[in-house]
N, C-alpha and C positions, 0 to 999 in steps of 0.2 A: 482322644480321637486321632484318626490317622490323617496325615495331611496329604492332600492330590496330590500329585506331580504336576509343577508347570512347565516342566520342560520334558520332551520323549528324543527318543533319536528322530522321530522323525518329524520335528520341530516344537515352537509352543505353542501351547493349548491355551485358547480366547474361548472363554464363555461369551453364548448369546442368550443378548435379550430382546424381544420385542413385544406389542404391542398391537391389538387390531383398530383400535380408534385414540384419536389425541387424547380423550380427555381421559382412557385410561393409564391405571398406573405399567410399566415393565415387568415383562414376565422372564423367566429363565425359560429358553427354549431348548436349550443343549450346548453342545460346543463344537470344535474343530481343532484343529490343527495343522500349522502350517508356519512354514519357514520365513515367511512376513507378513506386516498387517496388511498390506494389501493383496497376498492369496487370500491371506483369513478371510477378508471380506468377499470375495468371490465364492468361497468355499460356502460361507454361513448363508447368505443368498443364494448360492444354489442345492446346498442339504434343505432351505428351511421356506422352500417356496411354493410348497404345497396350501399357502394363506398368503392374503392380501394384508401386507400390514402396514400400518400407518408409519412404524418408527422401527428401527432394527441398529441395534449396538454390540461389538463385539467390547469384549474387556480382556488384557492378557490376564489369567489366570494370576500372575504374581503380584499385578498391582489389587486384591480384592484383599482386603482386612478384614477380618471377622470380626467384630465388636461381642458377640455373642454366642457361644460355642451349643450345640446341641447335647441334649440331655440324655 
């Protein structure tokens, strides 16, 4: 499998996730990119605020392990 880039010129890329109510689980909702975690969060809050959501996480792309590769 080919592996993403976490890193671009024009920063690194944090997957989001969130969620519309507590007591569901986290969704992948897309990502961003940007030159700290705190644009990231600005960025993924404002690309992903067309829902109300209960819970919203970015993740840098490099810290994600795959335990389980796609078939």
């Amino acid at each position: 499998m080919t592996e993403l880039p976490a890193r671009t010129p024009e920063g690194e890329v944090y997957e989001v996730f969130a969620k519309f109510k507590p007591e569901e689980p986290l969704h992948h909702v897309g990502n961003v990119i940007a030159t700290h975690p705190e644009l990231a969060s600005v960025y993924a809050a404002t690309l992903y605020n067309e829902w109300t959501w209960s819970e919203m996480i970015i993740v840098p792309r490099r810290e994600i392990v795959t335990l389980i590769e796609p078939a």
